[in-house]
N, C-alpha and C positions, 0 to 999 in steps of 0.2 A: 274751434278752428285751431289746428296746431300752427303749419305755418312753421317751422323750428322755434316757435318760439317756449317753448318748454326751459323752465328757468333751469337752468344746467347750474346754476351760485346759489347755496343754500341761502343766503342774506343781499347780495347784492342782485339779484336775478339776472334779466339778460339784457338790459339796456342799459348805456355808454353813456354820455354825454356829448355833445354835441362839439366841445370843445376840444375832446379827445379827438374823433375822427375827424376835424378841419385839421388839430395836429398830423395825424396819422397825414391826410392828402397831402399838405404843404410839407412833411418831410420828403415824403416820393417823390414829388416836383422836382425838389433840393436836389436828393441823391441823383433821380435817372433823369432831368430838365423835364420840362415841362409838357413837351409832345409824345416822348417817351410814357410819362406820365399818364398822360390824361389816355392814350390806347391802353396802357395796364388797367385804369379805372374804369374806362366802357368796357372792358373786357369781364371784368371783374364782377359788374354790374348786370351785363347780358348774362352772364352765368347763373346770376342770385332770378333775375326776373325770369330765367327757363325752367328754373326749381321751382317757382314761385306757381308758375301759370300749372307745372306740373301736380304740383303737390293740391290744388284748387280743381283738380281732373278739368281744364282749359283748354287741352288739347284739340287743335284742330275744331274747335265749335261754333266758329263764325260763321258758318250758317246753319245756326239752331240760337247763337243768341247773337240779340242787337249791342251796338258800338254804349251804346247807352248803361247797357248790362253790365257789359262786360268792363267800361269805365266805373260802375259801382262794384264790380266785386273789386276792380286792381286794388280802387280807391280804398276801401274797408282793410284788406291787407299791406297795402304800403303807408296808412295815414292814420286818424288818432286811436281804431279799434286795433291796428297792427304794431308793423316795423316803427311808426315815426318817420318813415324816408320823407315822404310828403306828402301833400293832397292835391290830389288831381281832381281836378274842379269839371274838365268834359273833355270828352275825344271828338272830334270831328275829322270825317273822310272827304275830302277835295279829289277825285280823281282816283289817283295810284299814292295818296297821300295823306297820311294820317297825322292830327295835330291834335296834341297833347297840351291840354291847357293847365299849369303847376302850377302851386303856392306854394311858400313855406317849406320849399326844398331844402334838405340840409347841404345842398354845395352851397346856398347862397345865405346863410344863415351868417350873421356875424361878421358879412362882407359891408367894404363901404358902398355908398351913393359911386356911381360910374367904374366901380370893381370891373374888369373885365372876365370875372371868373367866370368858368362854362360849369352846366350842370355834367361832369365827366359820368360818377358813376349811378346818379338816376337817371342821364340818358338812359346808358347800355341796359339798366335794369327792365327800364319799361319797354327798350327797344327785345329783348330777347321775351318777354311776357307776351309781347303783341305778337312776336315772331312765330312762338309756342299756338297761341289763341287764332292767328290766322294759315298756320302751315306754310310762312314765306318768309324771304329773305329779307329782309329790310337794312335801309341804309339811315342812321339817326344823324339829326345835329339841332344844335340849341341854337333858335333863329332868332329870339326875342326876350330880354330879362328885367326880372321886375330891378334889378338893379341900375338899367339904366332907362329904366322911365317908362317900365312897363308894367300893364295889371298883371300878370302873369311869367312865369316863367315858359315859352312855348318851346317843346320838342315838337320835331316836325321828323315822320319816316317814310322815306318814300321805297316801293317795292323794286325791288332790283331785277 
Protein backbone atom coordinates (compact mmCIF):
# COMPACT_ATOMS: atom_id res chain seq x y z
CA UNK A 1 0.00 0.00 0.00
CA UNK A 2 1.77 3.25 -0.84
CA UNK A 3 -0.59 5.69 0.37
CA UNK A 4 2.57 8.53 0.19
CA UNK A 5 3.81 6.98 2.58
CA UNK A 6 7.21 6.23 1.25
CA UNK A 7 9.72 7.27 3.65
CA UNK A 8 11.21 10.40 1.77
CA UNK A 9 14.10 10.70 5.51
CA UNK A 10 16.60 8.41 5.14
CA UNK A 11 16.59 7.83 9.31
CA UNK A 12 13.74 9.55 10.56
CA UNK A 13 11.07 8.32 7.80
CA UNK A 14 7.70 9.93 7.44
CA UNK A 15 6.05 10.27 10.86
CA UNK A 16 5.81 13.35 13.08
CA UNK A 17 4.91 13.29 16.34
CA UNK A 18 1.92 14.10 17.57
CA UNK A 19 3.17 16.91 19.56
CA UNK A 20 4.51 18.61 16.58
CA UNK A 21 1.20 18.78 14.75
CA UNK A 22 -1.08 19.79 18.00
CA UNK A 23 1.96 22.56 17.85
CA UNK A 24 1.65 23.17 14.18
CA UNK A 25 -2.68 23.43 14.65
CA UNK A 26 -2.51 25.76 17.82
CA UNK A 27 -0.06 28.02 16.15
CA UNK A 28 -2.60 28.54 12.94
CA UNK A 29 -5.30 29.10 15.59
CA UNK A 30 -2.84 31.85 17.18
CA UNK A 31 -1.78 33.52 13.90
CA UNK A 32 -5.26 33.34 11.61
CA UNK A 33 -8.07 32.94 15.11
CA UNK A 34 -9.63 30.24 15.47
CA UNK A 35 -12.43 29.94 12.70
CA UNK A 36 -10.07 31.07 10.26
CA UNK A 37 -8.26 28.30 11.44
CA UNK A 38 -10.27 25.40 11.72
CA UNK A 39 -11.75 26.23 7.45
CA UNK A 40 -7.81 26.11 6.63
CA UNK A 41 -7.61 22.70 8.54
CA UNK A 42 -11.03 21.06 6.91
CA UNK A 43 -9.84 22.37 3.99
CA UNK A 44 -6.54 21.02 4.22
CA UNK A 45 -7.89 17.63 5.47
CA UNK A 46 -10.58 17.31 2.50
CA UNK A 47 -7.69 17.55 0.27
CA UNK A 48 -5.45 14.70 1.94
CA UNK A 49 -8.89 12.35 2.26
CA UNK A 50 -9.63 13.13 -1.84
CA UNK A 51 -5.88 11.88 -2.54
CA UNK A 52 -6.48 9.22 -0.12
CA UNK A 53 -9.83 7.77 -1.52
CA UNK A 54 -7.96 8.43 -4.88
CA UNK A 55 -4.80 6.80 -4.48
CA UNK A 56 -7.00 3.31 -2.88
CA UNK A 57 -8.93 3.52 -6.68
CA UNK A 58 -12.35 4.54 -4.18
CA UNK A 59 -13.73 6.52 -6.82
CA UNK A 60 -17.24 6.68 -7.15
CA UNK A 61 -17.67 2.78 -5.73
CA UNK A 62 -20.50 3.03 -3.37
CA UNK A 63 -22.47 0.93 -5.12
CA UNK A 64 -19.95 -1.98 -5.74
CA UNK A 65 -18.82 -1.85 -1.99
CA UNK A 66 -20.61 -1.66 1.32
CA UNK A 67 -20.38 1.27 4.10
CA UNK A 68 -18.71 -1.49 6.02
CA UNK A 69 -16.02 -2.02 3.44
CA UNK A 70 -15.28 0.77 2.75
CA UNK A 71 -15.01 1.85 6.72
CA UNK A 72 -12.21 -0.98 6.80
CA UNK A 73 -10.21 0.19 4.01
CA UNK A 74 -10.46 4.28 5.36
CA UNK A 75 -9.73 2.66 8.60
CA UNK A 76 -6.47 0.51 7.44
CA UNK A 77 -5.15 3.75 5.81
CA UNK A 78 -5.95 6.44 8.27
CA UNK A 79 -5.17 4.07 11.60
CA UNK A 80 -2.47 1.82 13.02
CA UNK A 81 -1.43 -0.05 9.46
CA UNK A 82 -1.44 3.68 7.80
CA UNK A 83 -1.27 7.57 8.58
CA UNK A 84 -1.84 7.21 12.54
CA UNK A 85 -4.78 10.07 11.90
CA UNK A 86 -7.01 7.76 13.81
CA UNK A 87 -9.45 4.77 13.96
CA UNK A 88 -12.43 4.72 12.72
CA UNK A 89 -14.32 2.22 14.51
CA UNK A 90 -17.74 2.11 11.93
CA UNK A 91 -19.62 4.38 9.47
CA UNK A 92 -23.16 4.25 9.70
CA UNK A 93 -25.85 5.84 7.17
CA UNK A 94 -29.13 7.48 8.74
CA UNK A 95 -30.99 8.94 5.76
CA UNK A 96 -28.80 11.62 3.73
CA UNK A 97 -26.29 11.09 6.77
CA UNK A 98 -23.34 9.43 7.35
CA UNK A 99 -21.78 8.92 10.83
CA UNK A 100 -18.37 8.48 11.43
CA UNK A 101 -17.60 6.70 14.66
CA UNK A 102 -13.51 8.03 15.77
CA UNK A 103 -11.10 7.10 18.45
CA UNK A 104 -7.90 8.10 19.11
CA UNK A 105 -8.01 11.15 16.74
CA UNK A 106 -4.90 13.11 16.77
CA UNK A 107 -7.08 16.60 17.05
CA UNK A 108 -7.94 15.16 20.41
CA UNK A 109 -4.84 13.62 21.50
CA UNK A 110 -3.24 15.35 24.57
CA UNK A 111 -6.51 17.63 24.97
CA UNK A 112 -7.94 18.00 28.43
CA UNK A 113 -11.41 16.43 30.06
CA UNK A 114 -14.18 19.18 28.59
CA UNK A 115 -11.49 20.71 25.87
CA UNK A 116 -13.81 22.09 23.37
CA UNK A 117 -11.44 21.18 20.49
CA UNK A 118 -13.13 20.14 17.22
CA UNK A 119 -11.72 17.29 15.05
CA UNK A 120 -10.90 20.33 12.27
CA UNK A 121 -8.55 18.47 10.02
CA UNK A 122 -9.96 14.52 10.37
CA UNK A 123 -13.24 15.94 9.74
CA UNK A 124 -12.25 17.42 6.22
CA UNK A 125 -10.04 14.30 5.58
CA UNK A 126 -12.64 11.80 5.93
CA UNK A 127 -15.30 14.13 4.75
CA UNK A 128 -13.55 14.56 1.23
CA UNK A 129 -12.59 10.38 1.30
CA UNK A 130 -16.39 9.85 1.58
CA UNK A 131 -17.03 12.70 -0.90
CA UNK A 132 -14.47 10.78 -3.38
CA UNK A 133 -16.13 7.05 -2.45
CA UNK A 134 -19.75 8.24 -2.82
CA UNK A 135 -19.38 10.97 -5.96
CA UNK A 136 -21.33 13.85 -3.59
CA UNK A 137 -21.12 16.84 -1.80
CA UNK A 138 -21.14 16.58 1.65
CA UNK A 139 -21.40 18.92 4.54
CA UNK A 140 -19.04 17.69 7.88
CA UNK A 141 -19.10 18.61 11.59
CA UNK A 142 -18.06 17.10 14.85
CA UNK A 143 -21.32 16.32 16.71
CA UNK A 144 -20.03 14.30 19.77
CA UNK A 145 -16.38 14.05 21.62
CA UNK A 146 -14.77 11.59 23.51
CA UNK A 147 -13.51 14.69 25.23
CA UNK A 148 -16.58 15.54 26.75
CA UNK A 149 -17.90 12.40 27.75
CA UNK A 150 -18.23 10.48 24.84
CA UNK A 151 -17.14 6.85 23.59
CA UNK A 152 -16.21 8.24 20.33
CA UNK A 153 -15.27 10.96 18.61
CA UNK A 154 -18.59 11.36 15.98
CA UNK A 155 -18.30 13.16 12.46
CA UNK A 156 -21.53 13.39 11.04
CA UNK A 157 -21.95 14.39 6.87
CA UNK A 158 -24.86 15.11 5.53
CA UNK A 159 -25.31 15.26 1.43
CA UNK A 160 -25.87 18.54 0.19
Amino acid sequence: MSLALKAERKELGNFSSVVCLKAIITGIEEALGEKAAAIALMAAGRQRGKQLADELNLANKSTEMSLEEVALQAGKALGKDGTHLCIINKIEQEGETYKVYTSETICSAGEAEGSQRQCTFTLGAIQGFLEVFLDKRLRGKHTESVLRGNEYDLLEYTIL
